[in-house]
N, C-alpha and C positions, 0 to 999 in steps of 0.2 A: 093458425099458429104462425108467430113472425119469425124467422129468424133473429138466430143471438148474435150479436154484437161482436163477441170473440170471432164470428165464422166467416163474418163479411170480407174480410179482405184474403183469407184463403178462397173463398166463391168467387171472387174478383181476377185473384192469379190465376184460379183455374180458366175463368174463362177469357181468360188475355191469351192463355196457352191454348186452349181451343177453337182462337179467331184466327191466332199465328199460322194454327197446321192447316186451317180452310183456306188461309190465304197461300200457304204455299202449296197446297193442290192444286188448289186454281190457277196457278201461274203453270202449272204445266210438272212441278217437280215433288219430289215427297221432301219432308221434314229432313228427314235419316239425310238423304242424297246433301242436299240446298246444305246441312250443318257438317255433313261428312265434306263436300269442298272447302269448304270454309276453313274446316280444322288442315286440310294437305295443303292449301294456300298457305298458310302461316307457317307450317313446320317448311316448306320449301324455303319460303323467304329467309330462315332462319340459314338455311342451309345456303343459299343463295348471298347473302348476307358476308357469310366466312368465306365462302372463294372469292367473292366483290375483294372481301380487304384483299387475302392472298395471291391475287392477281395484282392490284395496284403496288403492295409492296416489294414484290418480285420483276415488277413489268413483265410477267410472260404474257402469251399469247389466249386471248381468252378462250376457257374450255368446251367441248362439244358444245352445240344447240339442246338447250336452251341456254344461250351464255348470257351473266349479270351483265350488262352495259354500263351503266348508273345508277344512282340514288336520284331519287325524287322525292324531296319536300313539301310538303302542305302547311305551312305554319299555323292555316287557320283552323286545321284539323288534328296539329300536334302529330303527325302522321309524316314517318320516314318507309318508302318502299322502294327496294331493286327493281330495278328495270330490266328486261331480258330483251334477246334481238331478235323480237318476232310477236306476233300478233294471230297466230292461228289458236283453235281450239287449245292445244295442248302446253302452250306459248303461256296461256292467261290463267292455266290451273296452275304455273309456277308463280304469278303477281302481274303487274304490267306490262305489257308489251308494246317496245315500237313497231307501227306501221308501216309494212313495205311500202317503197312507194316515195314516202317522204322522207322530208330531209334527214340525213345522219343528226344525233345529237352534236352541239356546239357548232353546225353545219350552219351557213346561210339559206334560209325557206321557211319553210315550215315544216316544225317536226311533228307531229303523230303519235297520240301513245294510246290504246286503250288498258282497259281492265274491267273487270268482271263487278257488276254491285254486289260485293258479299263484303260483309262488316272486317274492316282492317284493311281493305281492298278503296274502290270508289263507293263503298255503301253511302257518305255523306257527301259525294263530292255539289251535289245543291245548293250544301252549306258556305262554299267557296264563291264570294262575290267578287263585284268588277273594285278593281285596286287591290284586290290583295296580291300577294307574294306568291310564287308556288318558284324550287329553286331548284335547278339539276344540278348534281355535282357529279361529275369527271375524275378523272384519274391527273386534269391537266389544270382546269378550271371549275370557280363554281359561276353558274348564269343563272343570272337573280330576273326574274320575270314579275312581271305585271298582268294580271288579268282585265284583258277590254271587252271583253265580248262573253253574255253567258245566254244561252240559246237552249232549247228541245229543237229536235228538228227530227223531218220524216229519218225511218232508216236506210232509204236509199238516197238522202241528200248527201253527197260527198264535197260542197261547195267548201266550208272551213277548212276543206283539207288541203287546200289549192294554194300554191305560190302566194304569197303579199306579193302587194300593188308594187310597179316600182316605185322606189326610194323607200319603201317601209324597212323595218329593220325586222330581222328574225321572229320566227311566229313561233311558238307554243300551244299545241291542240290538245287538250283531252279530251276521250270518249270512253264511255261508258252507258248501259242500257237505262232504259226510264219507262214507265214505272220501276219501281224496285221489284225484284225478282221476275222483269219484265221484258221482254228485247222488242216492243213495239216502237217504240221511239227512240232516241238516241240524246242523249244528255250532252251537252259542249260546253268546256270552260275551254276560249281561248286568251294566252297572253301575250306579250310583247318583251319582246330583251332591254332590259334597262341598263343590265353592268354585268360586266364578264370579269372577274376576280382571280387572280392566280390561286392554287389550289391550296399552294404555300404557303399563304399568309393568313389571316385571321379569317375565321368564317362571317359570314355573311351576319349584318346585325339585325336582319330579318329572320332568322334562326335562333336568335337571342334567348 
């Protein structure tokens, strides 16, 4: 007896939804946990989001740890996230975090950001190639960057992480885990500062 026609593509979602949940066992976590971070990512950013502006338009003193830093742009992922100052476990369940260690944002070196692969987060940062855009914005400036460099690499390589060469100009690291739902490797977009823009005046027309 063949299946009907009408059932196929519920057969189909179902079992899209039952490759999903094997694969997220397998990565080590359950469905509930992997979807429950995901949704406290988003509500924090939210929340992260209104003290960003409330601190820029006040100039006070950024708030306890986890403090928003920045915005960070993906133009080619349509994708605006806070940045907070820090990089541990609890650091990356609020959205991205800079990396001790290196440079301050809008600092001369290389700066350091990771985040977590959970969708709204770096889930497609793969998708970001060499030339594209990725842009911080400050409270002072926005720094519009260029992607040169897109790498996997071991998780104990920390070589991207390292000063530029001298006379290069300011670096831009991202990281995040690889495979997806994965921390065996480590995923790298890095860029390079193109243009540093006062924060004042029109945004960036790679944000266009």
């Amino acid at each position: 007896m063949g299946i009907r026609r009408d059932s196929a593509p519920r057969l189909l979602l179902a079992a899209a939804v039952l490759l999903l949940l094997a694969a997220l066992a397998a990565g080590g976590t359950t469905a509930w946990t992997w979807l429950g971070r995901t949704r406290d990512i988003h509500a924090a950013q939210q929340r992260l989001s209104r003290g960003l502006e409330a601190q820029w338009a006040s100039g006070a003193a950024p708030p306890a740890r986890p403090a928003p830093i920045a915005r960070l742009h993906l133009p080619t992922l349509r994708l605006d996230l806070v940045v907070v100052g820090g990089s541990a476990e609890a650091d990356l369940r609020q959205g991205p975090g800079l990396i001790p260690g290196t440079a301050p944002i809008g600092a001369a070196g290389n700066t350091g950001i990771a985040g977590g692969r959970y969708p709204g987060v770096f889930w497609e940062l793969d998708r970001v190639g060499i030339g594209d855009p990725v842009v911080l914005e400050t409270r002072e400036a926005w720094l519009v960057y260029r992607v040169i460099e897109a790498r996997v690499v071991r998780p104990d390589d920390d070589a991207l992480l390292e000063p530029p060469p001298p006379g290069a100009g300011p670096r831009l690291t991202l990281v995040t885990g690889d495979p997806r739902l994965s921390a065996a490797r480590r995923l790298v977009r890095q860029a390079t500062l193109v243009r540093r823009d006062p924060h004042a005046g029109p945004r960036p027309a790679e944000l266009a």
